[in-house]
N, C-alpha and C positions, 0 to 999 in steps of 0.2 A: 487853867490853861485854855486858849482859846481854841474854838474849834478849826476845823480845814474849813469851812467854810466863812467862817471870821477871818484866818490867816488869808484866805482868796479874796475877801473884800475890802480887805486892807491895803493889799497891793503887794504883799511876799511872792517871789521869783525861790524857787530854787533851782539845781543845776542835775546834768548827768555825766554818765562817766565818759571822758575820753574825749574825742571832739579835737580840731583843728583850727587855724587860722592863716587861712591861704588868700592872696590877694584879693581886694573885694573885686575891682577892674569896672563900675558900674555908672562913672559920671558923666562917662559918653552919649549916654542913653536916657539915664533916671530924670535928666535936665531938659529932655527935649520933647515937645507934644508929641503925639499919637496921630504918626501919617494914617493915611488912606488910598494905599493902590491901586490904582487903573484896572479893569478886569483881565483877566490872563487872557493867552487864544484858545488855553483849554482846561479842564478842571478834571482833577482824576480822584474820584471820590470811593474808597475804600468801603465794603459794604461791612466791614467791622472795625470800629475805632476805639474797643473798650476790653476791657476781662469779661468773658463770656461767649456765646455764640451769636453768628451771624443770624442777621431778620432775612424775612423771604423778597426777593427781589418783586418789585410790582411794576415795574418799566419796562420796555422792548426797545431795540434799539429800531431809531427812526421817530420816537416817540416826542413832542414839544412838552415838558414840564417847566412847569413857575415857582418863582422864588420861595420856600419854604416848602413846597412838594414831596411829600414822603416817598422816595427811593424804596426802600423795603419798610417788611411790615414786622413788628414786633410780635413773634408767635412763641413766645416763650420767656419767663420772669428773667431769665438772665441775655436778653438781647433789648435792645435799643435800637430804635432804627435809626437811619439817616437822610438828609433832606438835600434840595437841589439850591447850592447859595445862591445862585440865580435862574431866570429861566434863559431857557435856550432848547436844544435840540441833545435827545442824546446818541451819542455818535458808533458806540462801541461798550459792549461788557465782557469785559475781558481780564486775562492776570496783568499787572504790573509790580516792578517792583515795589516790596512791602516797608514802612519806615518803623523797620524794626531792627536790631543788630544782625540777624540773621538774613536780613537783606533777603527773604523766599518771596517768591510771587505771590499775593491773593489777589481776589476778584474786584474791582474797581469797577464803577460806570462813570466813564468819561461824556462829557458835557461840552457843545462848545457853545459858549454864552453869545447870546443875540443882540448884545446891548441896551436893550430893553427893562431889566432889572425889573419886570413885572410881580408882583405878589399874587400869590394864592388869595381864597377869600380868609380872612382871618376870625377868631371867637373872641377878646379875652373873655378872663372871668375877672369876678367881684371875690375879692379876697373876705370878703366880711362875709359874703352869703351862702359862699362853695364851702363843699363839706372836704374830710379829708381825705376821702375817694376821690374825688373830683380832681383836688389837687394831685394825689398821688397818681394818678391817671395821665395828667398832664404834664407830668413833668415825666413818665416812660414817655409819651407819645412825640415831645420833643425833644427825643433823642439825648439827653442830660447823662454825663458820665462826668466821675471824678476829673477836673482839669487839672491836680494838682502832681500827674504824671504816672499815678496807677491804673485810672478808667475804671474804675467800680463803678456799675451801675447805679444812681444818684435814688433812683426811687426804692431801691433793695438797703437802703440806710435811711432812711427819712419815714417805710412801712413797717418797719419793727414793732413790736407788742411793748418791749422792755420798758423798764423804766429808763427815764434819764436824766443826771444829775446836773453834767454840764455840757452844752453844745460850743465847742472851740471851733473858733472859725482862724485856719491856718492864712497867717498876710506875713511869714515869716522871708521867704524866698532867702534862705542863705546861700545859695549857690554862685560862685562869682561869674560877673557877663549878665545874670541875667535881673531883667528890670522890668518883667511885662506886669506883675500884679503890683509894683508901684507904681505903674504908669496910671492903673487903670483903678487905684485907690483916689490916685489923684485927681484921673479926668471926670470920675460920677459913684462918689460915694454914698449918694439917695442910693443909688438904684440897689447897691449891696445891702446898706441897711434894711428894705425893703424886702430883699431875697432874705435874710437872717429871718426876718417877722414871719414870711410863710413859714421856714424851719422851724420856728419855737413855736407856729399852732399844732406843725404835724408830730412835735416830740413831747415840747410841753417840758422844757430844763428847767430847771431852777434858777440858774446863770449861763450867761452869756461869755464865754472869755474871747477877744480879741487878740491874740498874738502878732506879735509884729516889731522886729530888727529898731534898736535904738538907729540906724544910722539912713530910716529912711521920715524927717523931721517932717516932709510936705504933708506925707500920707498918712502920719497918725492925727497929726492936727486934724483932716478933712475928717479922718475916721470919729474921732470925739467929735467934733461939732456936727456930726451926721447922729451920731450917740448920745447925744444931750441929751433929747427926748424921750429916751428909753431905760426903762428900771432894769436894774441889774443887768446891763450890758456894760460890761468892763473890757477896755482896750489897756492889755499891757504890753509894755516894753521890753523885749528881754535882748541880753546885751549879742554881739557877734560873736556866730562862735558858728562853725561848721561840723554835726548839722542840725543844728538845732532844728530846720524847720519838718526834720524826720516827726511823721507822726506818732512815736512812743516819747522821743524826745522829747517834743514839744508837750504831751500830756505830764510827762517828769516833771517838767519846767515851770510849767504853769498850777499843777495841781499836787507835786509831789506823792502820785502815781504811779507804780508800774506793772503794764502790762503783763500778765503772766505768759511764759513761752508756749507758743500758740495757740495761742488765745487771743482776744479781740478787744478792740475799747472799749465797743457796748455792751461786755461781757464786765466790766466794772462801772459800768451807768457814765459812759462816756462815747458820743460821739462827736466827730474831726469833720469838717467840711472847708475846702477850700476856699478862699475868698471869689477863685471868678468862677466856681460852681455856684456862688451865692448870688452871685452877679447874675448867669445863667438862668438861675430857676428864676429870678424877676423878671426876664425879658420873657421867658413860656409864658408863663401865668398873665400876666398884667397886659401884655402886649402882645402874645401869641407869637411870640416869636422863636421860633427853634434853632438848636443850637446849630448855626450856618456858616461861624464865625467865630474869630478870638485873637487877641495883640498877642502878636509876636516879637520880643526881640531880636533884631538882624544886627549884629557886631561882629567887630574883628577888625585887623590892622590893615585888609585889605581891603575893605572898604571905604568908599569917599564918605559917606555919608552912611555910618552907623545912627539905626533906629529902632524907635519900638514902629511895626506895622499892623492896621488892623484890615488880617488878613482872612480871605474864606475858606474855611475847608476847601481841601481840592488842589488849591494851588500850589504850581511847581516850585520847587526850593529852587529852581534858577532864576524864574520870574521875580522872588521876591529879592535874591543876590542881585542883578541886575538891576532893580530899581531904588535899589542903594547903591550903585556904583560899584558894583564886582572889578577888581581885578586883578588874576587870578593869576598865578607865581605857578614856576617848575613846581611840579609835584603837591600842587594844592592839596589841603586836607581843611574838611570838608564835617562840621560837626552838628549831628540835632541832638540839642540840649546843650548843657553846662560841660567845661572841660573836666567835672567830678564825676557825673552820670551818664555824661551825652555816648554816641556812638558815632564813629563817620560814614559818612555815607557812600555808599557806593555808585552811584547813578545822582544826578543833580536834578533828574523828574520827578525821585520821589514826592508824595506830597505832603501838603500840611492836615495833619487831622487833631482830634480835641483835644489831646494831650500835647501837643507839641508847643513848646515855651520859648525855645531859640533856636537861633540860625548860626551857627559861629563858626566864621571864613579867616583863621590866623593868619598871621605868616609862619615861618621857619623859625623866627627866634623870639615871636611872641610866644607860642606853645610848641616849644622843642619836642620832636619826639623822644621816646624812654630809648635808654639804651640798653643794648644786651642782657638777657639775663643771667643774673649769676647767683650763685648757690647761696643759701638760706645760713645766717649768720649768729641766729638766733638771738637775736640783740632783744627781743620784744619791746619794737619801738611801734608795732604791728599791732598786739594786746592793749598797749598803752592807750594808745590811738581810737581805737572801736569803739563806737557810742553804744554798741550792743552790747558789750562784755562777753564778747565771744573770746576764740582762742584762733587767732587765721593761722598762727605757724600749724597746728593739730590740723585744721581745715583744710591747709593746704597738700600736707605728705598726705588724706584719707580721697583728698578730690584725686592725684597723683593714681594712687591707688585706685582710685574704684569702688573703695569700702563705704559702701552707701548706707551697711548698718550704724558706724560708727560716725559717718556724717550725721547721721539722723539724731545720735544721740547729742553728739556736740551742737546740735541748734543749728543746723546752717540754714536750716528758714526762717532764725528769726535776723538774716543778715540783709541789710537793707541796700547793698550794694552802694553806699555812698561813696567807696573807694580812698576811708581817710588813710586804710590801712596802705593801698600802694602807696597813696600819696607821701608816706614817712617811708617807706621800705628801702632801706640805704642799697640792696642788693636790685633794686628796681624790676622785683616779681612783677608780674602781673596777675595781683590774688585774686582782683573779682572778674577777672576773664575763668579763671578755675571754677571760681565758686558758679558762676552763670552756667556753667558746663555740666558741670555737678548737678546744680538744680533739675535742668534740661533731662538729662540721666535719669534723677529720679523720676520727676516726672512723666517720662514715657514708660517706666518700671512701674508705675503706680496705673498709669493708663491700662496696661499688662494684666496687671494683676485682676483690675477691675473687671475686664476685657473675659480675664477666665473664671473669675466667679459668675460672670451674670452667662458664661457659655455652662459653667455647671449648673446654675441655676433651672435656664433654660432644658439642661438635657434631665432633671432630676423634675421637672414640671412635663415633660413629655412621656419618662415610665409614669412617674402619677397616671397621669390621662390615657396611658396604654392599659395601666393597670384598670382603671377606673373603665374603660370599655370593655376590656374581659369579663371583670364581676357584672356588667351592666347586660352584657350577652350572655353568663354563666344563668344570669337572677331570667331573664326574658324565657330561654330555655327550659329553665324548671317550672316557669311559671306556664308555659305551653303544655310541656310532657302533663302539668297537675289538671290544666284546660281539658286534654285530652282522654285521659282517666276519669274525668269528671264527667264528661259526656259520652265514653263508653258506658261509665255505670249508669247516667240515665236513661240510654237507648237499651238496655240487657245485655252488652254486646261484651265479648270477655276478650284479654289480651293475649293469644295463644303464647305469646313469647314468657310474658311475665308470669301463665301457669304452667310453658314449659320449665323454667327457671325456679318455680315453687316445688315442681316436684323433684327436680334435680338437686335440691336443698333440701327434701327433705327426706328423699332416697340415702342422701350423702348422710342425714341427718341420723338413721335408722341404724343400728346397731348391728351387724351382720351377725349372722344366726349358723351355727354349723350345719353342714344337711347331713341327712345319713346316709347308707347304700340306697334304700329302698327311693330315696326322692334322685339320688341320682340318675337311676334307672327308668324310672317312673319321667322324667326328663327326657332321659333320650328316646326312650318309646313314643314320645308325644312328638318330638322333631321329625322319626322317621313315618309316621302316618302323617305330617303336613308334607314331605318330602314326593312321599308314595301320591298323596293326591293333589300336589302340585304335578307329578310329570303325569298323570291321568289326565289331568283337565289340556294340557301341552300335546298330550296325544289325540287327543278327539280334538284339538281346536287346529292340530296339523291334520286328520284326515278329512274333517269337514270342509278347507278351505277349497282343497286341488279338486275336490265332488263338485263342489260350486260353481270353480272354474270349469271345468270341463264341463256343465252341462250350459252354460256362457257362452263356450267356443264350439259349440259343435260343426263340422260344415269346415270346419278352417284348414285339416287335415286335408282335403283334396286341391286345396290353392296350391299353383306353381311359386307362388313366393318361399323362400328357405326360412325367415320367419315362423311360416303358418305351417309346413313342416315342420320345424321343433316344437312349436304348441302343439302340434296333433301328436304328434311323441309323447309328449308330455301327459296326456292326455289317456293314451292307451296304458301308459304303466302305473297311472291312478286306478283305470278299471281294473290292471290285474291284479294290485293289491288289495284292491277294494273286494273282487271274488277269490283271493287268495282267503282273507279275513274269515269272507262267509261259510266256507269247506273247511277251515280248519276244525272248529267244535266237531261235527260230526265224526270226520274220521278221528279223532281223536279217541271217540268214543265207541266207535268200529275197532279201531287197533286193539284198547286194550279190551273190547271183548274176545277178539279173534288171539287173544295170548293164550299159549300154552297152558295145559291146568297144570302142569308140574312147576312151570315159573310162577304159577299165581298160587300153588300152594306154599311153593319156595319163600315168597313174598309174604305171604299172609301168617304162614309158621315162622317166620325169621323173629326171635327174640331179641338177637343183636340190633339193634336202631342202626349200625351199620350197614349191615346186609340189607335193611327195612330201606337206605337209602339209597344203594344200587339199583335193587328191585325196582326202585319210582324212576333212575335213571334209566335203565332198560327201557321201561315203558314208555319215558317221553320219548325216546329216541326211534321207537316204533311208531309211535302216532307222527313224528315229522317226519318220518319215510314216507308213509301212507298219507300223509298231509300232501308232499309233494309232488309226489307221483299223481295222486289226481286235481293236485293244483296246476300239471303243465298241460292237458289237454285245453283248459279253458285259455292257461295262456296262448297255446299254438293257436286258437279259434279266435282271442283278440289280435294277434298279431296279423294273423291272415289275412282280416279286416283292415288290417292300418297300410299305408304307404311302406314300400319297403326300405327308405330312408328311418324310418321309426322305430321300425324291428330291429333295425339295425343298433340302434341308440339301444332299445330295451334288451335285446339279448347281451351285448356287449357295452361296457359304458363306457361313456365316451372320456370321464380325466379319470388316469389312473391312479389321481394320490386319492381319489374318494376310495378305489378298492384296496390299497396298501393301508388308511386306516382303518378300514373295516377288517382285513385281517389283523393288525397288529391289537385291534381289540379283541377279535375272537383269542388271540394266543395270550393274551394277558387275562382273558377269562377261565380258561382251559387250565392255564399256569394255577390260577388262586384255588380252582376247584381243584385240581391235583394236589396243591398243599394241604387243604382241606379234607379231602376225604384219603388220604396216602397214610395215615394212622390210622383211620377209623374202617378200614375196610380189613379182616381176618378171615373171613370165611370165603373161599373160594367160589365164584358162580359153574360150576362144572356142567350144570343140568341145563343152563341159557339156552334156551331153544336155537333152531336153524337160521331164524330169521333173523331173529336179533344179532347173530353173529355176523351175518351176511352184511346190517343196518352197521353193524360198527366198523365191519372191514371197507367197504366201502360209501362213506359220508359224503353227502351231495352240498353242506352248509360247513363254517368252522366249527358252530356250536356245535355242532352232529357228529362232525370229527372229534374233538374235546370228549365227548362222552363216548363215546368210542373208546379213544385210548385210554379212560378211567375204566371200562370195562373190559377190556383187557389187560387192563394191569391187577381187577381183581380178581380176574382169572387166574392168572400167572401165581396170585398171593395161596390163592384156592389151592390150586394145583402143588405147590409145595408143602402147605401144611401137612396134611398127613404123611409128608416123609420125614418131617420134623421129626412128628410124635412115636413115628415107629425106631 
């Protein structure tokens, strides 16, 4: 059995499914040369004419650019720029409407041409000595996009790595009306075989296939007699049939291939290129000339003069209607492209750019429009019809729907909108206005989708980075703290906190130990001597201050100022404490000589530590008698001395809550000492001398008073006992 590629060089056609035959309507045009229009007043040149993004604008308005002049700049593999078809002036960059179905605004740079048709300076190259960078280079930079109605960037099929088996160059045009790539087979088929030769050094195919319509005779003849010369370039014939010249089609037809659902030709070692993309890349390359330009077909019943035009980018779809003789019926309708694929146009400014193939201005009963729609009948004359082998009755109730998972599963991207299916649909749907719909939907759903993974992306790249600063200041941190400890222990220098903290660990650490009586007592004996000689050291550093001061102020006591009157106050009742202090020991030690020998025997024989305790309280209470008594002679001798403003302060004082706590202390002392010794006092003091009793009846201090009435109250105890006993 012979191989596929035996069967291919043979000349074997086979077929695909489904496919129509709709009027061809082409003799109008196919028969007639290739006019040449007049330059418009103005040119509105769209800064995107292809699949992909827009290049960067490099013009201002007010600017003179020439003929082939790059307009923007190609700053990314999937943009193409665009160039000025003429020079002139440009006038305006602005939105117009766009020559797309959706009729939206983009941005155009309108031109108004100077009549001048000056060129840029131009390069070409040598096809034999440029490499395939060079070439590939050149044909982005002359702006080169699919003409055959997709706009695929030409250099993103032609730079592929793949292998490739066959390079088919589509010359099929089954759509009816239109005739521009047999016009343009016929007027200069060097030039195309020429553009195929750069294609086959930048792919390097095995074969060449030619596709191209039994029913156009001029342009395969040109085409083989341009192909003589060349090995394994084959032009075949394959017969009418709508749409064959679909690109999976046409691979079925010619190589008995099929593409896998969505999936690509180069993805089976096959790529498609248009015949006036073929054209195209030989005008870049050889002659430097960028894509500025392309024959259009202008037909229709309302014109005088239906033609093919070779028109330039830019120009208005009126301009070119008018110079075929427009004239234009109630309610004209208005088509670019084929009545299979085209769309009407809504504004007549629109303009031409690289894909545009026709102009078709009907009448009313050339191209009737559809009528009403009515309900789905399920005849599948729809199924039958689909060169895809899709399912449009299913397509249509899920586009209806909404159900854009179950679209996806039934293929509706691999639907090429050729529209054979309305075109049979007895109920006169309108399926590929649905399925456009549908596509559109997905498509902004997929924009969506994309939109919030790369916004998760992005926010799961910023905790990273947050993260990664934390650790990066956590690591800086401990690396300082260890700088630090490094450099205390080489200075000797300790870190009081961190051997507070050792020992707090290791206090914590220690096992606590029970204590017995003797340490607890042994404790608080040690507290009450730092106690006793904390208020010692509090007392001499409160009588040495006010000595200091007063011997500072002397002199100040006789100033009229009230000021220096209370400092000289202040002053006199330091000296009388000061000689209160110095008299006390002595009389103390006066008093209890001058004690009674019967109270000092009383005292001395007391066995009881009770009565032992009285005893010692009598006798303070004698010495602070006799303390006082000749502590006031000195004080009447200082005060006599002082101002009688001072006296007045010292004998009396001046706020009274100083003397309400001074007694609420003495009666809280009196109280603890009467709790204290109101058990331990049995034996009556009955023997208490005169004086003592006199000392207790009348107290000149509270302390004095307080022992007072404890010795009388061991009186009183005295005093009853022996009537107990009797």
């Amino acid at each position: 059995m012979a191989s596929l590629f035996q069967q291919i060089q043979a000349g074997t056609l086979w077929d695909f499914h489904g496919g129509i035959h709709p009027p061809v309507r082409k003799a109008h045009t196919s028969s007639k040369p290739v006019a040449t229009m007049p330059l418009p007043d103005r040119l509105y040149v769209p800064i995107r004419q292809h699949i992909g993004v827009a290049g960067h604008v490099l013009v201002a308005v007010g600017d003179r650019v020439l003929k082939g002049q790059a307009l923007t700049l190609a700053d990314s593999s999937m943009a193409v720029p665009v160039h000025a078809p003429t020079s002139g002036t440009v006038l305006a960059i602005t939105d117009h409407t766009s020559p797309h179905p959706s009729a939206l605004p983009e941005t155009v740079v309108v031109i108004e041409p100077d009549g001048l048709d000056e060129w840029r300076e131009r390069e070409p190259l040598n096809i034999v000595s440029c490499d395939k960078l060079q070439l590939i280079t050149r044909i982005q930079e002359s702006g080169i996009a699919g003409m055959g109605g997709a706009g695929f960037p030409t250099h993103l099929k032609t730079g592929m790595n793949k292998p490739v088996d066959y390079l088919i160059i589509n010359a099929v045009e089954c759509e009816p009306y239109i005739s521009a790539d047999d016009a343009l087979m016929q007027e200069d088929p060097t030039t195309i075989v020429k553009g195929i030769d750069i294609l086959c050094k930048l792919l390097n195919p095995k074969a060449v296939l030619i596709g191209i319509e039994d029913d156009k005779p001029i342009a395969i003849a040109a085409l083989k007699a341009a192909c003589s010369q060349r090995e394994h370039y084959y032009v075949r014939e394959v017969p009418v049939k709508y749409p064959s010249g679909g690109e999976k089609q046409l691979i079925q037809l010619l190589t008995n291939k099929e593409v896998p659902a969505g999936r690509r030709p180069a993805d089976i070692g096959i790529v498609m290129q248009n015949v006036g993309t073929a054209y195209a890349i030989a005008q870049a390359v050889i002659d430097d000339h960028p894509l500025i330009s392309r024959i259009v077909t202008v037909t229709g019943d309302t014109l005088m003069h239906p033609q093919n035009v070779h028109a330039l980018i830019g120009t208005p779809v009126y301009a070119l209607l008018d110079f075929c003789g427009f004239q234009a019926e109630r309610q004209q309708k208005v088509i670019m492209g084929g009545p299979m694929m085209g769309f009407s146009l809504p504004d007549l400014s629109v303009p031409v750019v690289k894909t545009t193939n026709c102009i078709l201005a009907p009448t009313a009963a050339e191209l009737p429009d559809a009528g009403p729609e009515l309900d789905c009948i399920r005849c599948s004359a729809c199924a039958d019809a689909c060169p895809a082998t899709l399912l449009p009755q299913q397509l249509l109730w899920y586009s209806k729907a909404k159900d854009y998972d179950k679209l996806q599963e039934y293929n509706l991207a691999d639907c090429i909108e050729c529209g054979a299916c309305a075109y049979v649909c007895p109920s006169e749907i309108p399926l590929v206005q649905y399925y456009r719909i549908a596509k559109a939907d997905i498509r902004e759903q997929q924009r969506e989708a994309v939109k919030a993974e790369q916004a998760k992306a992005r926010f799961e790249a910023r905790n990273a980075r947050l993260e990664a600063e934390k650790q990066a200041r956590l690591a800086k941190n401990q690396q300082l703290a260890a700088n630090r400890v490094q450099t205390q222990q080489q200075s000797g220098a300790t870190n009081a906190v961190a051997d507070a903290l050792a020992r707090i660990k290791a206090k914590q650490a220690e096992p606590e130990t029970p204590k017995n009586h003797e340490q607890i007592i042994a404790e608080r004996e040690l507290k009450k001597q730092q106690a006793r000689a904390y208020q010692a050291a509090k007392a001499a550093q409160s009588e040495t201050a006010p000595q200091s001061a007063a011997d500072d102020n002397t002199g100040l006591a006789s100033s009229d100022n009230p000021q220096n009157t209370a400092v000289a106050a202040a002053i006199a009742r330091a000296k009388a404490k000061k000689q209160q202090a110095a008299l006390s020991e002595p009389t103390v030690n006066a008093t209890l000589t001058a004690a009674s020998e019967d109270t000092a025997e009383n005292v001395a024989a007391a066995t009881d530590p009770r009565q032992a305790a009285v005893a010692a309280a009598i006798a303070r209470a004698k010495a602070k008698k006799l303390q006082t008594a000749e502590a006031e002679p000195a004080v009447a001798a200082t005060l006599a001395s002082a101002p009688a403003e001072a006296v007045e302060n010292v004998v009396a004082p001046t706020d009274p809550r100083q003397a309400a706590v001074a007694a609420a202390i003495a009666r809280a002392k009196a109280k603890k000492q009467q709790v204290a010794e109101s058990e331990a006092i049995n034996t009556p003091l009955a023997t208490a001398p005169a004086e003592a009793a006199v000392s207790v009846e009348a107290p000149t201090d509270p302390r004095q008073a307080a022992v007072a009435a404890a010795i009388a109250r061991a009186k009183a105890r005295k005093a009853a006992k022996p009537e107990d006993e009797k």
